[in-house]
C-alpha positions as CSV (number, residue, x, y, z in Angstrom):
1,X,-208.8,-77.4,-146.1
2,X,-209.7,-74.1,-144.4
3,X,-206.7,-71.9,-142.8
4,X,-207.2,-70.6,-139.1
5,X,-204.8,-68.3,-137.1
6,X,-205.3,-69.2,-133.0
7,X,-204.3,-66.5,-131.0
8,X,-202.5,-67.6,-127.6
9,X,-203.0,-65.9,-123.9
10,X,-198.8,-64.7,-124.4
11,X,-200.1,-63.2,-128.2
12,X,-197.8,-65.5,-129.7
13,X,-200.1,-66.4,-133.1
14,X,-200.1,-70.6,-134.0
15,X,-201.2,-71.1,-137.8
16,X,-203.3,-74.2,-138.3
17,X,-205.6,-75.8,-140.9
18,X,-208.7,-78.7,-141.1
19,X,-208.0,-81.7,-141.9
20,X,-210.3,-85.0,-142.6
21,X,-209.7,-88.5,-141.0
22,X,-211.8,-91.4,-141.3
23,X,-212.7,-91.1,-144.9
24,X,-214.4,-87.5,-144.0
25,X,-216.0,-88.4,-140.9
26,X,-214.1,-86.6,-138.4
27,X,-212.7,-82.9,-138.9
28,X,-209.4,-82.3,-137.2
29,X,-208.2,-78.8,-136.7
30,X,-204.4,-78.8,-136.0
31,X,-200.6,-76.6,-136.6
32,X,-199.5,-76.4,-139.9
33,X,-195.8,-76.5,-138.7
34,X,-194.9,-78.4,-135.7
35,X,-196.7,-81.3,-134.5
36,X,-199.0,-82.9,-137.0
37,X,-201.2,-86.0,-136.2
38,X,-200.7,-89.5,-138.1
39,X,-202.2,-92.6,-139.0
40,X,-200.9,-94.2,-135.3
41,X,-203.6,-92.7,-133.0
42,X,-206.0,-93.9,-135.4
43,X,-204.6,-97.0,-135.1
44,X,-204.4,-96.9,-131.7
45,X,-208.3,-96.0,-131.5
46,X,-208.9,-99.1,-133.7
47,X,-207.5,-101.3,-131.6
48,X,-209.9,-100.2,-128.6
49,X,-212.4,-103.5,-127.5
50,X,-215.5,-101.6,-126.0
51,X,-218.9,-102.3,-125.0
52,X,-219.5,-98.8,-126.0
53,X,-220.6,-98.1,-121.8
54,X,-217.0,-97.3,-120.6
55,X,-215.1,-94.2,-119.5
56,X,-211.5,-94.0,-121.1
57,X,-209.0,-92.0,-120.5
58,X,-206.5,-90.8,-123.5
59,X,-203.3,-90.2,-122.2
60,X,-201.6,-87.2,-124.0
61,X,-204.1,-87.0,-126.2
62,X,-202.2,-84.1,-128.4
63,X,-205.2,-82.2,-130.8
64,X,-207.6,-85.2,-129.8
65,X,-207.0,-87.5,-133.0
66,X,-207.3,-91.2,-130.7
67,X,-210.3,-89.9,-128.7
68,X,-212.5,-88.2,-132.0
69,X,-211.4,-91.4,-134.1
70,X,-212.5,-93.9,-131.2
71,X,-215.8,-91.9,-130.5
72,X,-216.8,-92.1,-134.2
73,X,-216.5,-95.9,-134.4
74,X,-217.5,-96.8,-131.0
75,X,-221.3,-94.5,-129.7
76,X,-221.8,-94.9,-125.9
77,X,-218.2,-94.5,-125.0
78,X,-217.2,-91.7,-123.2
79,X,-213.9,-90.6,-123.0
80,X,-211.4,-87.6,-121.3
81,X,-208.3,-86.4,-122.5
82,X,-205.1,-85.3,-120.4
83,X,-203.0,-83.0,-122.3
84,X,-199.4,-81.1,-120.6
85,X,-200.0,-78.2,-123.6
86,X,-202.3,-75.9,-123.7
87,X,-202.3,-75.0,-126.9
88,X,-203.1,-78.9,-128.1
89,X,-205.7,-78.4,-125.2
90,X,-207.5,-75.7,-127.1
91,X,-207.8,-77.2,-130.4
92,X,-208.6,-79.9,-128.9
93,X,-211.5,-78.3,-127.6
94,X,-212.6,-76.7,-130.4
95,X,-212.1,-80.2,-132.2
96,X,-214.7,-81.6,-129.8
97,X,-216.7,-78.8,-130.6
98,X,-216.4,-78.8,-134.1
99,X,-217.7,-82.8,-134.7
100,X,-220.0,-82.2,-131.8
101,X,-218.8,-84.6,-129.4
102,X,-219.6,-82.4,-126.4
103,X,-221.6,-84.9,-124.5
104,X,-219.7,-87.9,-124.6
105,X,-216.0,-85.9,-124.9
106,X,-213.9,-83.6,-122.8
107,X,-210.5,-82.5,-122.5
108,X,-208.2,-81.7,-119.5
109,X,-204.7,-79.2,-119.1
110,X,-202.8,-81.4,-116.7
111,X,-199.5,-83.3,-115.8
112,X,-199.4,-86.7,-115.2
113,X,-196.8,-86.4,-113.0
114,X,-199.3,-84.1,-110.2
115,X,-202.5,-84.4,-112.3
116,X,-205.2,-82.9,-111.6
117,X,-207.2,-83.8,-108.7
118,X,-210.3,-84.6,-110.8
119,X,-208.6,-88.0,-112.1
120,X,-209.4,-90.4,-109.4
121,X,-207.3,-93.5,-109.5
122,X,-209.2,-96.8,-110.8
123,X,-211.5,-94.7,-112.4
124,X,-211.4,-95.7,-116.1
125,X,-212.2,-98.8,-117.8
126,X,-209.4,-98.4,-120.0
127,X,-206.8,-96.4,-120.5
128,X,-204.6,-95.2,-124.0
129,X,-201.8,-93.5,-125.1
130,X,-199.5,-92.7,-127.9
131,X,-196.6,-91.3,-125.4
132,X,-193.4,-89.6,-127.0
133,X,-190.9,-91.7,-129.2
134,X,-187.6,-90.7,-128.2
135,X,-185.8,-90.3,-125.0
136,X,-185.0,-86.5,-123.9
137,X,-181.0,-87.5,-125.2
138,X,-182.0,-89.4,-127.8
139,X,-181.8,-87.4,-131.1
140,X,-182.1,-83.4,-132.3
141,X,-185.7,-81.9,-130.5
142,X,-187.6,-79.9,-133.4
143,X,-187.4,-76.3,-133.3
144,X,-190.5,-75.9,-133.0
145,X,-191.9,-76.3,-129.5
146,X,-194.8,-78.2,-129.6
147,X,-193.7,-81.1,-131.7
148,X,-190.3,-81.5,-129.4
149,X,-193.0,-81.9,-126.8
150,X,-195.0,-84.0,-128.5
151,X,-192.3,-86.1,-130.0
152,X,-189.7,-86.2,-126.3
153,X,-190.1,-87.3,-123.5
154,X,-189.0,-84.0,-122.2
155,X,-187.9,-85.5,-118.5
156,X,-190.8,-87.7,-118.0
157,X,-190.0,-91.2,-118.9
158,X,-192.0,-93.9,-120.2
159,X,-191.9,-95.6,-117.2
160,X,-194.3,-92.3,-115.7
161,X,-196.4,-92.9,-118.6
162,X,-197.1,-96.3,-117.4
163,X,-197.0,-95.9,-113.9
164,X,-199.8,-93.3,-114.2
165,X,-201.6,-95.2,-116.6
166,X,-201.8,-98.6,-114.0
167,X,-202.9,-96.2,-111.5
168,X,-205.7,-94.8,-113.6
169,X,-207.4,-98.0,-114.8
170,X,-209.5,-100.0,-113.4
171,X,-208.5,-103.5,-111.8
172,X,-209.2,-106.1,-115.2
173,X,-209.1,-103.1,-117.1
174,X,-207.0,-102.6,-120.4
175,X,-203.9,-100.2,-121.1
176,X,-203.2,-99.9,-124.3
177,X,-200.2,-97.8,-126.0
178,X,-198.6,-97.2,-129.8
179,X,-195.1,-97.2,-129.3
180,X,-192.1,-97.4,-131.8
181,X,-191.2,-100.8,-132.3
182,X,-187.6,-100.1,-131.7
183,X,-188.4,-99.5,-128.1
184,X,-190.6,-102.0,-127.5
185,X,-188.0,-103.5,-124.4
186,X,-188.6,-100.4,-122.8
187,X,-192.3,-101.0,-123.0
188,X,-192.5,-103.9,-122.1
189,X,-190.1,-103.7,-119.0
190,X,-192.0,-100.9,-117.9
191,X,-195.1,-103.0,-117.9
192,X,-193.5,-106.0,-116.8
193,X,-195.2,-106.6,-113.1
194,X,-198.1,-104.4,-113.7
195,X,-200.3,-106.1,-116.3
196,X,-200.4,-109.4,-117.7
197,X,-202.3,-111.3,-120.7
198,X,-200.1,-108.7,-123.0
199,X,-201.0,-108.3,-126.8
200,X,-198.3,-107.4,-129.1
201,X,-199.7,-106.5,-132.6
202,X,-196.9,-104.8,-134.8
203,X,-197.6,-102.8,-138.0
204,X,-195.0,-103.9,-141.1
205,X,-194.5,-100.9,-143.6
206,X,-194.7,-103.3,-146.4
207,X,-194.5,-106.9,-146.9
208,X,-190.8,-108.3,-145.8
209,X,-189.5,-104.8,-143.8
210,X,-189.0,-104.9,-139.9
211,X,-192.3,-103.4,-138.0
212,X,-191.5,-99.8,-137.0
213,X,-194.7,-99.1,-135.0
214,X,-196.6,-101.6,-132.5
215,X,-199.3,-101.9,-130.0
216,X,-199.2,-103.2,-126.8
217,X,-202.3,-104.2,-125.0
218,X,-201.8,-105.7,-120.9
219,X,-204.7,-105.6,-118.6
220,X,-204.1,-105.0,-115.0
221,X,-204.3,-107.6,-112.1
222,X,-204.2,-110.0,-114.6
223,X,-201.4,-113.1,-115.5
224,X,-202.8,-114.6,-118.1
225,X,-199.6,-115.0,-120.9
226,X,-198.8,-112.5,-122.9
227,X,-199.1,-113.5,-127.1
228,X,-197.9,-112.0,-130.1
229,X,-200.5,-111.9,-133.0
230,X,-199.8,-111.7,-136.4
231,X,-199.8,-107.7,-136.9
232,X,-200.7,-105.5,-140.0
233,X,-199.0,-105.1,-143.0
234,X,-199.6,-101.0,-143.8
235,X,-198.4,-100.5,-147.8
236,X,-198.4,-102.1,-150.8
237,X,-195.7,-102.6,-152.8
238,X,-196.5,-99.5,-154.7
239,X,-196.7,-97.9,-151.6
240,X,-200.6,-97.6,-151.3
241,X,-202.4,-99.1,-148.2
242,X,-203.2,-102.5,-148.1
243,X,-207.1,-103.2,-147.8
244,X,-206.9,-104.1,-144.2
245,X,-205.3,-101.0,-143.6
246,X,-207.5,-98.6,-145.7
247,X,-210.3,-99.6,-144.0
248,X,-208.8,-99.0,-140.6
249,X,-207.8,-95.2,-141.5
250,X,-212.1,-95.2,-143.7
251,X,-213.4,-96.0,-140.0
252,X,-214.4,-99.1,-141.7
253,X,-212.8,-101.8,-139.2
254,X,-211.3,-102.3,-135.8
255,X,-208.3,-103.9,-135.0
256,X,-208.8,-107.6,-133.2
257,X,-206.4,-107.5,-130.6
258,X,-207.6,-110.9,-129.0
């Protein structure tokens, strides 16, 4: 693990470190305090169905983790990222950069609420995110900055996230989010009307506890039924990762979300 110091336009000085994901195959350069990236974007790449020949976008795609994970696993596909902070836009960057993804990768500074002009609407074949948790009001933001951006909604509700992603995506084309389980009403209201033939695939911490994190799959001018498939149990008891699940975060599997 190496120790970098990135130095912003203000001069205020963010401390952050490398890190391997998918059993060593991807670098990932991010804070060492603040927001930190976790096994759920990786999960979210792994449940991405692709030819390989599509353009996705990754919706607040934070230091890149869903986008580096999903280009590893999956070679044609090329993706863009949409990132509100600049800071996660430059390491994200240099994380392109640094597994040499610069052909197929790129990364924008925008808001989703007045993105950038660039992002034409039904121009992705599919579209992810892993959005923020908790409501603005919900709980106690972190002191530090960027992972009370990264963790609230800071003023722009779900319901944005989704809008923007159904205007992004193709017609047919798949939306796919990782979401806390305990919100999943919200989720699903918010994509009630916009996407149909909806996947729900929740992740159980261990064997007999309540899912805390799920996906939630819907493709867009589409009403085929929505179905709930069996999900993935995470731990052991001894609190290792089950099989399934280790060779998920080893870039060894995908997630069959069908």
């Amino acid at each position: 693990m190496s120790i970098y110091a990135m130095t912003l336009s203000n001069q205020k000085i963010i401390q952050t470190n490398t890190n391997t994901i998918l059993g060593g195959k991807i670098e990932i350069l991010q804070p060492t305090e603040g927001y930190r990236a976790s096994i759920d974007p990786i999960f979210l790449a792994a449940s991405v169905q692709t030819n390989g020949a599509e353009t996705i976008l990754d919706m607040g795609t934070g230091v890149g983790t869903a986008m580096l994970a999903l280009a590893q696993r999956v070679k044609d596909v090329r993706i863009t990222g949409l990132e509100f902070q600049r800071e996660m836009v430059r390491l994200t960057s240099q994380n392109i950069k640094l597994n040499s993804f610069h052909d197929r990768l790129e990364v924008i500074h925008g808001d989703l609420l007045t993105p950038p002009p660039r992002l034409a609407a039904s121009s992705f074949s599919q579209v992810i995110a892993n959005p923020p948790y908790f409501e603005s009001n919900a709980s106690v933001p972190s002191p530090r900055d960027i992972k009370a951006l990264s963790n609230h909604d800071q003023g722009v509700p779900l319901e944005k996230w989704v809008n923007f992603a159904h205007r992004m995506v193709k017609p047919k084309g798949f939306v796919t989010f990782v979401f806390t389980a305990d919100r999943l009403d919200d989720l699903l209201a918010a994509f009630y009307g916009r996407f149909g033939d909806i996947s729900l695939f929740p992740f159980w911490p261990k064997e007999d506890r309540k899912a805390k994190r799920i996906i939630v799959r819907g493709r867009k001018n589409v009403k085929s039924p929505s179905k709930i498939l069996n999900g993935l149990i995470v731990h052991q008891a001894d609190g290792s990762y089950t099989e399934e699940a280790n060779d998920i975060l080893n870039g060894i599997a995908g997630l069959n979300l069908d």
